[in-house]
C-alpha positions in Angstrom: -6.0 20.0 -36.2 -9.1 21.5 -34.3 -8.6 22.3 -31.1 -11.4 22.4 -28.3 -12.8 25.1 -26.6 -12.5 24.1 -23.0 -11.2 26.1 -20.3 -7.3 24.7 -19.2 -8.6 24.4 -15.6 -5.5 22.3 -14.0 -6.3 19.0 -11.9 -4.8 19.6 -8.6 -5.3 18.5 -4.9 -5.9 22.0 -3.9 -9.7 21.7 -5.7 -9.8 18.6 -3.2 -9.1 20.4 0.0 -11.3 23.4 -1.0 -13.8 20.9 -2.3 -14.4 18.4 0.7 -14.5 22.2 3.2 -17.2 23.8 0.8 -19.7 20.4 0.3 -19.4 18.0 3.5 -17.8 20.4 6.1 -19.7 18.1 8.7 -18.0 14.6 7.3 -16.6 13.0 10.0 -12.6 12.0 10.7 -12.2 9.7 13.0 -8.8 8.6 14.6 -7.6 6.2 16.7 -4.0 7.5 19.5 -1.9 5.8 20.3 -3.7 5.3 23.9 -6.4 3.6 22.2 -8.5 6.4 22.4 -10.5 7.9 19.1 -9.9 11.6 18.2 -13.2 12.9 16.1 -12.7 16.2 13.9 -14.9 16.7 10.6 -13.3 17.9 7.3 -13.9 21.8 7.9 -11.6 21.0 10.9 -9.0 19.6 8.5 -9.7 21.9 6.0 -8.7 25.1 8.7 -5.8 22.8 10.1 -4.6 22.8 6.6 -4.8 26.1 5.9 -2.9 27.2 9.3 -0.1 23.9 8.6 0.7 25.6 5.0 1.5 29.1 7.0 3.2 27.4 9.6 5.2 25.8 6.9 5.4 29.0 4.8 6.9 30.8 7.8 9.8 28.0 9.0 11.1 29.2 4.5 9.2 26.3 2.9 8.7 27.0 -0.4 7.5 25.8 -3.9 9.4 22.2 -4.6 10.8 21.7 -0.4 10.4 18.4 0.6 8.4 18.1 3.7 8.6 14.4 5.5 6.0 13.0 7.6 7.3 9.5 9.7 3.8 9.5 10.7 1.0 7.0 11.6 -2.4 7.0 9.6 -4.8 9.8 11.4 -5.8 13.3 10.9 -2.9 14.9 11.1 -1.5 13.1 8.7 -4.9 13.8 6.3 -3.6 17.2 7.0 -0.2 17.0 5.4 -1.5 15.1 2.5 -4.0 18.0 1.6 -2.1 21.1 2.5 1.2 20.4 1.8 1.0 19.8 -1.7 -1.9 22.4 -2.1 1.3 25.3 -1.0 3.4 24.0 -3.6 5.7 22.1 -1.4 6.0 17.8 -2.0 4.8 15.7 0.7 7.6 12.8 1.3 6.0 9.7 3.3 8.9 8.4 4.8 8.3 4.3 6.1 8.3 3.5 9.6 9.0 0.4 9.4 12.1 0.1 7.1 16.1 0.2 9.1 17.4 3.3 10.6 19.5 3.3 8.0 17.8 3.1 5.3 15.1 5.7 6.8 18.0 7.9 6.5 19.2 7.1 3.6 15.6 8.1 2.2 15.6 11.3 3.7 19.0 12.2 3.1 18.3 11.5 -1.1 15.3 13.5 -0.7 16.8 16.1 0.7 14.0 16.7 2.7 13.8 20.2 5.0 11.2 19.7 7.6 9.8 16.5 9.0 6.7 15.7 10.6 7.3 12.8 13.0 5.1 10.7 15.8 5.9 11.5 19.4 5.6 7.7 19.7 8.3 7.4 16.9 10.8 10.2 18.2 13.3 7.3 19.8 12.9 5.9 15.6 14.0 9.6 14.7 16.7 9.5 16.9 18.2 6.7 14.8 18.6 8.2 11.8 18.7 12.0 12.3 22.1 12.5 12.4 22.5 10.7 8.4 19.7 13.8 7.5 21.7 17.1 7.0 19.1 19.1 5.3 16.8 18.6 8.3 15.6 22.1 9.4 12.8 22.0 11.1 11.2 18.8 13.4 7.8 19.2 14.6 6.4 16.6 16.9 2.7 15.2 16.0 1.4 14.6 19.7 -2.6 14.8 19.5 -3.9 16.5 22.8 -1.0 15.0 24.8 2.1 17.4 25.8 5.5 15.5 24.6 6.8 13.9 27.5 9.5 11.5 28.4 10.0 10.0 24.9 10.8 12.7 23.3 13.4 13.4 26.1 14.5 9.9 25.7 15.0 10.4 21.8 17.5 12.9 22.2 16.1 16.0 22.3 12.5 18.3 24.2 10.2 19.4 21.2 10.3 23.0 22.5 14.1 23.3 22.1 16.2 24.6 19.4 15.2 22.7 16.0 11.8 20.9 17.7 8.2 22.5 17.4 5.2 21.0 18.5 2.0 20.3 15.9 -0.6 21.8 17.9 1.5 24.8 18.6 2.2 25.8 15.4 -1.0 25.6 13.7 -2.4 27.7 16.6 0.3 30.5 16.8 0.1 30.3 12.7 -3.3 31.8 13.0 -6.1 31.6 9.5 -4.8 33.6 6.4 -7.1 33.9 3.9 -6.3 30.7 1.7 -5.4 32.3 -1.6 -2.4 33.5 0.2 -1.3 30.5 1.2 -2.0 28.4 -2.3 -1.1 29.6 -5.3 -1.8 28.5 -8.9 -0.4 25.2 -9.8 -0.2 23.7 -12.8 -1.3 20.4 -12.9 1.9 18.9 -13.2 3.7 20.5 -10.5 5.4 17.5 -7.9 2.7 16.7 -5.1 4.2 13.4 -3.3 7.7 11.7 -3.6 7.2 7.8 -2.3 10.1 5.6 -2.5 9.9 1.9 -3.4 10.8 -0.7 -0.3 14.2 -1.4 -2.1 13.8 -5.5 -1.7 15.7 -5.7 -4.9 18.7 -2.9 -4.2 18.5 0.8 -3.0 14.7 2.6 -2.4 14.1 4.7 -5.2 12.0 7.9 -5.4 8.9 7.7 -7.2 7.8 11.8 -7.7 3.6 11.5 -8.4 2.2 15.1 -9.8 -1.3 16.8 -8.8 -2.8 16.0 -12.0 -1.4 11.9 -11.7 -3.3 11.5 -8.2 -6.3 13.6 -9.2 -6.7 11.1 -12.1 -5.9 8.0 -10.4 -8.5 9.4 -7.4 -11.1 9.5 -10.5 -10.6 6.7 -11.7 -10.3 4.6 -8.8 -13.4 6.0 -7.3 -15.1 4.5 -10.6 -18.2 1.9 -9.6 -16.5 -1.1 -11.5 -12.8 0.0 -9.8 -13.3 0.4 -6.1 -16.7 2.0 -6.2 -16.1 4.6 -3.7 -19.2 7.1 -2.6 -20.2 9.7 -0.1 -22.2 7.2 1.9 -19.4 5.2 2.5 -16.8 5.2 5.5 -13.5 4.5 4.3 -11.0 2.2 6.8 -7.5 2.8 5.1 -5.3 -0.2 6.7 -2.7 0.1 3.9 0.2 3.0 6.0 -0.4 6.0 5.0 3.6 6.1 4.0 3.2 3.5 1.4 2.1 4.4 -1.9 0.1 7.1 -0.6 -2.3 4.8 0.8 -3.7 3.7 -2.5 -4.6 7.3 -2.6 -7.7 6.2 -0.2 -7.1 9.4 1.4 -7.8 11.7 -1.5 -10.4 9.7 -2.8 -12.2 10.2 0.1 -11.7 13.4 0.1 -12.9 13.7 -3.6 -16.6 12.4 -2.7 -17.0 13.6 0.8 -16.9 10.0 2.2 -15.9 9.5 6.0 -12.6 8.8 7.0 -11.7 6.6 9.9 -8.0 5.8 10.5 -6.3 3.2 12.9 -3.4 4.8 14.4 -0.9 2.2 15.0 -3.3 -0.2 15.9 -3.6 -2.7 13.2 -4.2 -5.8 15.4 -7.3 -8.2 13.9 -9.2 -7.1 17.3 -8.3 -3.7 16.9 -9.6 -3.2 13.4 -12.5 -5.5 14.0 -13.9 -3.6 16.7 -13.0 -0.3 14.8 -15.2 -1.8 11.6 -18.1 -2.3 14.2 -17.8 1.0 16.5 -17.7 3.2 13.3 -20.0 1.5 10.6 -17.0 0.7 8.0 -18.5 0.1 4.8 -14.9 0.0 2.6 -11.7 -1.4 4.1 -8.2 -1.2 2.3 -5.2 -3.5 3.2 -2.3 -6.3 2.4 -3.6 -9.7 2.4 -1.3 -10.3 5.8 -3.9 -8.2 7.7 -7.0 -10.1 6.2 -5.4 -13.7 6.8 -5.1 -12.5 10.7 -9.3 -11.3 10.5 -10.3 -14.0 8.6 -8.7 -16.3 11.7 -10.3 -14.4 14.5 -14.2 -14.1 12.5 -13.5 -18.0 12.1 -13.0 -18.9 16.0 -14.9 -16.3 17.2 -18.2 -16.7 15.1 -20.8 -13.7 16.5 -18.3 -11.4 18.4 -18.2 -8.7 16.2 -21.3 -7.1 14.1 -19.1 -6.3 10.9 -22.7 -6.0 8.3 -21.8 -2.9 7.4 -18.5 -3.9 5.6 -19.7 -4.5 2.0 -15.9 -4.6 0.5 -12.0 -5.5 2.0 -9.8 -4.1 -1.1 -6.9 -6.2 -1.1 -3.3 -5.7 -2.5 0.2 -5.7 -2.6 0.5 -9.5 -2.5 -1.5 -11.9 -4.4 -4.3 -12.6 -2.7 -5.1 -16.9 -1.6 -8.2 -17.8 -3.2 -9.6 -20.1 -0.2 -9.1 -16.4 2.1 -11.4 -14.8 -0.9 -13.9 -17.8 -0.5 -13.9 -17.8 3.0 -14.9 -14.2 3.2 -18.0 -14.5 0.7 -18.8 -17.9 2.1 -18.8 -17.4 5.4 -19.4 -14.1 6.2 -21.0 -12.1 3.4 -17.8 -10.2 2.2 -16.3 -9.0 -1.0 -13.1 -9.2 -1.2 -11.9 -7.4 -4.4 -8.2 -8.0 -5.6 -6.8 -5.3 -6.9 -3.1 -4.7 -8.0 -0.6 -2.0 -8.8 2.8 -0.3 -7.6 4.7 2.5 -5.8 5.4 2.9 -9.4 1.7 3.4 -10.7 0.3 5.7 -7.8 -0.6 2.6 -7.1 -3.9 1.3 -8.7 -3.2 -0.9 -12.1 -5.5 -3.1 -12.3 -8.8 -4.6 -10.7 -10.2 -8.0 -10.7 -14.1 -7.9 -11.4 -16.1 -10.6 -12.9 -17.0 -8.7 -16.2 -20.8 -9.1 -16.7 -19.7 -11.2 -19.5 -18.7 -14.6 -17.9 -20.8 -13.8 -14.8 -23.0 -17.0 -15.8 -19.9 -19.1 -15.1 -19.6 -21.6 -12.3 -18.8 -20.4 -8.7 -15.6 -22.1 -9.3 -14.9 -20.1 -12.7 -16.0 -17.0 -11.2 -13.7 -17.3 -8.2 -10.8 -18.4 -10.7 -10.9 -15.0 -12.3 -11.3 -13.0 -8.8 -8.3 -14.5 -7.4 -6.5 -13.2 -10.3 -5.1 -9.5 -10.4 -7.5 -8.5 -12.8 -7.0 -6.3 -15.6 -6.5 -2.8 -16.2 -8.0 0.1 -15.4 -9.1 2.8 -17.6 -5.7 4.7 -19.1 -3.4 2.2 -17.6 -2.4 -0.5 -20.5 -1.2 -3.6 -20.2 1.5 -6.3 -22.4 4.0 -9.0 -21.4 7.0 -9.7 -23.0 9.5 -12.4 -23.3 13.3 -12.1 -22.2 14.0 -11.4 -25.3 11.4 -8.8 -25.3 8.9 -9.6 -27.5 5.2 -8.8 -26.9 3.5 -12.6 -25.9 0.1 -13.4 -26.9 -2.8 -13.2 -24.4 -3.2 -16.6 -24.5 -3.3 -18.1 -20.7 -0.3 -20.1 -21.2 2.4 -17.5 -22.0 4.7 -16.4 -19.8 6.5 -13.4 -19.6 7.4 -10.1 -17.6 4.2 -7.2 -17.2 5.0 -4.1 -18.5 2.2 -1.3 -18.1 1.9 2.5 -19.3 -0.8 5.7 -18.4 -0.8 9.1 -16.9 0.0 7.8 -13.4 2.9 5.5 -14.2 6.5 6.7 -13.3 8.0 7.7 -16.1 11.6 8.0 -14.5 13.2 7.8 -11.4 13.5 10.4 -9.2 17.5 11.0 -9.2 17.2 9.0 -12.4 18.2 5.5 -11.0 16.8 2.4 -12.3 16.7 3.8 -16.1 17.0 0.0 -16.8 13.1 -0.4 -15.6 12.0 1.7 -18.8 11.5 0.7 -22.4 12.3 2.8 -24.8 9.0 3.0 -26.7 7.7 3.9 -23.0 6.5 1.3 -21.3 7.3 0.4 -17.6 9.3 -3.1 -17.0 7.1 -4.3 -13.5 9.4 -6.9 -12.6 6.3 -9.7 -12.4 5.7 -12.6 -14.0 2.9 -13.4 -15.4 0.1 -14.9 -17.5 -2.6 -13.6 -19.8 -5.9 -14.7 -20.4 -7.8 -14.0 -23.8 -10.6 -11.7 -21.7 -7.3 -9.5 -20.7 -7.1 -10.7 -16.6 -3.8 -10.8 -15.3 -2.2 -13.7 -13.1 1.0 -13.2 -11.2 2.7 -16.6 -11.5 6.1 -14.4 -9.5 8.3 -11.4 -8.9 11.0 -12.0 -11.1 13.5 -12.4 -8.3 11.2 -15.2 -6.7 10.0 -17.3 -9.2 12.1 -20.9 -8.9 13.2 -22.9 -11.9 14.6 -26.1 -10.9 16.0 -28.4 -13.6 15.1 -25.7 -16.0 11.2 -25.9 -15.5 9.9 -22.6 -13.7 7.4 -23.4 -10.5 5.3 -20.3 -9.3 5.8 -19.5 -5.6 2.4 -17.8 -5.5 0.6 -20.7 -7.0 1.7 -22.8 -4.1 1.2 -20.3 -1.9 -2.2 -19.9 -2.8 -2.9 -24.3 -2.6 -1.3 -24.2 0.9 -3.3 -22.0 2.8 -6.3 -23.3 1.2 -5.6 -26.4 3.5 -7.7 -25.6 6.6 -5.1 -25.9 9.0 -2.9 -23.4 7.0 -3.1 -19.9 7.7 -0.3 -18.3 5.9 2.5 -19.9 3.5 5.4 -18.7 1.6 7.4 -20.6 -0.6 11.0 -20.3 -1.4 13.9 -21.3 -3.7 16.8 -22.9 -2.1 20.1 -24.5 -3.3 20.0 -27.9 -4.6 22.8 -29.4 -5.7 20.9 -31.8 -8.6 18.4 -29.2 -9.7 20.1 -26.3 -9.2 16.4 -25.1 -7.2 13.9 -26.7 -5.2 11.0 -25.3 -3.3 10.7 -24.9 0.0 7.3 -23.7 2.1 7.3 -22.1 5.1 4.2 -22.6 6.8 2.2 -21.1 10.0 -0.9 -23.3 11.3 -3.9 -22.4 13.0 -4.3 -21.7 16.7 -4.7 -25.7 18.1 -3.9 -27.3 14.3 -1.1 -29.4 12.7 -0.6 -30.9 9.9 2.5 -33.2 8.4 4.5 -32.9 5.4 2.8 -35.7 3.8 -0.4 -34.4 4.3 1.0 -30.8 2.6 2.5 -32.5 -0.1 -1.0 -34.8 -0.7 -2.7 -32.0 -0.5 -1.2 -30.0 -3.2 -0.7 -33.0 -5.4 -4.0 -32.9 -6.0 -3.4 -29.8 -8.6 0.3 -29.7 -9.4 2.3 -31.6 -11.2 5.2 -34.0 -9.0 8.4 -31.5 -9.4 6.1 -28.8 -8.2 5.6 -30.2 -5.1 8.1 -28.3 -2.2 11.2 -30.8 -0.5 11.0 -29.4 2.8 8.6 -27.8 4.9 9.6 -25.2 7.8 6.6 -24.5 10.4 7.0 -21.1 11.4 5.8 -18.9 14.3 5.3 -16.2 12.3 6.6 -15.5 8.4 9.1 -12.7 8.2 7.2 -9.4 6.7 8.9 -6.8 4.5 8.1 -3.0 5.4 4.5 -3.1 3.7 3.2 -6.5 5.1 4.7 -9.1 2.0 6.3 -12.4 3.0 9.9 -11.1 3.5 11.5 -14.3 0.9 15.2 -13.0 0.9 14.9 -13.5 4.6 13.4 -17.2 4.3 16.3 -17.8 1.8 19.0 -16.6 3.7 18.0 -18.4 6.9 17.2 -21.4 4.9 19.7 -21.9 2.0 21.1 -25.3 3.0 17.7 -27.2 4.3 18.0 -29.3 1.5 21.7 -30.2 1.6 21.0 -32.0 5.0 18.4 -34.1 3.1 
């Protein structure tokens, strides 16, 4: 074998951090605090801030490997842990805000993390869970330009007291060593981010992602026919910052110099919408939850808001309903681009663009295979198998569990749990459902753990789903499996209406008759307020299960 003669120069985020300081040291950060207010810093600002963080860090005895946690909202500070904390040698841990106490702590505590990074709004959160986190060394309180005042008293503890720092005060006092003091060689597959999964199906577990993993998934999904991410644009990353590191929006931002603009903990429709106008958005990234709500609020309030610059909403992390798609394009001028992928995968895996191929299709046809989760990527490969584990046929028709493979797939556990989710000629078990078509698209007809077979005929959740809120007093709709004593399952929809609309079972079920076969069609429907969300936006169905396993019995 020949080998080449290129130099071995290794892919890591510390090229990113020195990259976006030497080329667009004027690019623009903007945040939004917690007051409402927006905090504006450019990239040589982050670039300095993550220099002096990574002494800071250096000097409390982190070291190459420590696990540094952020329970942090999306803004520049926390820009500033993804970039600097990695580029020292350390691993950034992303802890969610928004999962139990418990199960916080239970995260941190597995980790082993030494030093966390936490919200002054989220201190009385902290206080929760501290005491289950041992190896906690260090706390330092993210504040913005405000001193910490009463709740941080109120969480147990002031910030300048034994074991509490303040942000601003360290990266001052840490002063600006030269950087190549502070970040040493890496090789490319040294650890760079541990993200945990949101444990719906048993215990979180740790997913560890490598420099050279998010440097090529950054590549890749900056890629025109991926998400197509440039300089000129101004990236809105709705997706939390502590989920799947954002899609890696951060980094690819960083990567081509484009402007970052982040929402604090404001992720209300009217929030974001006026966020989109004030700062030019051109790309936007976020759960289908959050589009839903600003598809609603463009719909009643035609003309409010000047969103023109908005050229793409990337949306993932829950199939996407086809009539929300539409109804951006249609009426308002929107692409909406459904992508899909995993804590597991970094997360991109696959993207669903009308190839230039079957562009000459009908409207309808062309929206078919947009509402689908697309297919892969470039390095990520696809198959499906049957339960007994043979590879099905791409064939539109057969069913069977997505496995996927590539340089930014997990290939273990961290702590080595779940080694039940790997094959052994290395491919990684997804846990969805799905079909195949002949051009490669992927459709998710369920999570394994959701799809419902009554009388032995499997009925897709997300299918329904999908018909439901395409019914124009529908805004969102999950649908569920509950105990039936004949079928063994039957499906159930829970469904929340429009502001001022109603509509009745019959009309629901004559609705979706239209498309489904008669056993399809749910028993019972359940209007809801609002449907119960799991830590990263999904419709929280274990919940709508548990709260609603006998409807049908009373039928």
């Amino acid at each position: 074998m020949l080998t080449g003669r290129m130099m071995d120069f290794p892919l890591a985020i510390t090229h990113l951090l020195e990259r976006v300081n030497t080329f667009f040291p004027n690019v623009e950060v903007v945040s939004r605090r917690a007051d409402r207010s927006l905090a504006r810093i450019t990239y040589k600002d982050v670039y300095t801030r993550g220099v002096r963080l990574a002494a800071a860090l250096a000097k409390l005895g982190v070291g190459p490997g420590d696990r540094v946690a952020t329970l942090l909202w999306n803004h520049a500070p926390h820009l500033e842990s993804y970039l600097a904390v990695p580029a020292m040698g350390a691993v950034l841990h992303t802890l969610n805000l928004r999962l139990a106490p418990s199960e916080i702590g239970y995260i941190a505590n597995h980790a082993k993390d030494r030093v966390l990074l936490v919200d002054k709004t989220l201190l009385p959160l902290y206080a929760q869970f501290k005491g289950d986190v041992p190896s906690f060394e260090h706390v330092i309180v993210v504040n913005g330009d405000d001193p910490v005042g009463e709740k941080a008293s109120a969480a147990g503890g002031d910030p300048s007291g034994e074991g509490w720092l303040d942000y601003e005060s360290i990266l001052e006092s840490a002063g600006a060593p030269l950087p190549s003091s502070l970040f040493p060689a890496l090789d490319e597959n040294t650890a760079a981010m541990l993200c945990y999964t949101s444990g719906t199906t048993g215990k979180p577990k740790g997913v560890l992602y490598s420099h050279r993993s998010i440097v090529l998934h950054a590549l890749v999904a900056c890629m025109r026919d991926n998400l197509g991410i440039g300089e000129d644009d101004v990236v809105l990353p709705v997706v939390p910052m502590f989920h799947a590191s954002a899609w890696g929006l951060p980094y690819e931002a960083a990567m081509t110099g484009a402007k970052l603009v982040f929402p604090g903990p404001h992720l209300d429709p009217e929030s974001l919408l006026d966020l989109i106008e004030r700062e030019r958005v051109t790309l936007a990234g976020g759960v289908p939850t959050i589009w839903l709500g600003i598809l609603d609020r463009l719909d009643r309030e035609k003309g409010r808001w000047d969103i023109s610059s908005l050229r793409r909403m990337i949306v993932g992390g829950a199939a996407a309903p086809p009539a929300m798609i539409d109804g951006f394009a249609k009426r308002h001028g929107i692409e909406v681009l459904h992508a899909w992928g995993m804590t597991e995968m970094n997360p991109l895996g696959t993207i669903a663009r009308v190839k230039a191929g079957l562009r000459d299709r009908t409207d309808e046809a062309r929206l078919a295979y947009r509402c689908t989760q697309g297919y892969s990527v470039a390095f990520v490969e696809q198959r499906h198998v049957s339960d007994e584990g043979a590879v099905l046929p791409w064939d539109a028709t057969s069913m069977g569990e997505l496995e996927v493979r590539g340089p930014w797939v997990a290939a273990s556990y961290f702590g080595d749990e779940g080694g039940d989710r790997f094959t052994q000629d290395g491919w990684f078990k997804t846990g969805d459902v799905v079909k195949i078509c002949s051009e490669g698209y992927v459709r998710i007809c369920d999570r394994s753990k959701d799809v419902i077979k009554s009388g032995g005929e499997w009925i897709s959740s997300v299918a329904l789903e999908s018909a439901l809120m395409s019914h124009p007093a529908v805004l969102e709709a999950a649908v569920f499996a509950a105990y039936h004593p004949k079928w063994s399952e039957r499906p159930v929809a829970a469904v929340v209406f429009r502001e001022g609309m109603r509509a009745t079972d019959d009309e629901l079920g004559a609705h979706l008759a239209a498309t489904f076969p008669k056993y399809w069609l749910p028993d019972a429907y359940v209007e809801l307020a609002q449907i119960p969300r799991t830590s990263t936006g999904k419709f929280l169905k274990t919940k709508l299960r548990e709260d609603f396993a006998s409807v049908l019995e009373k039928r």
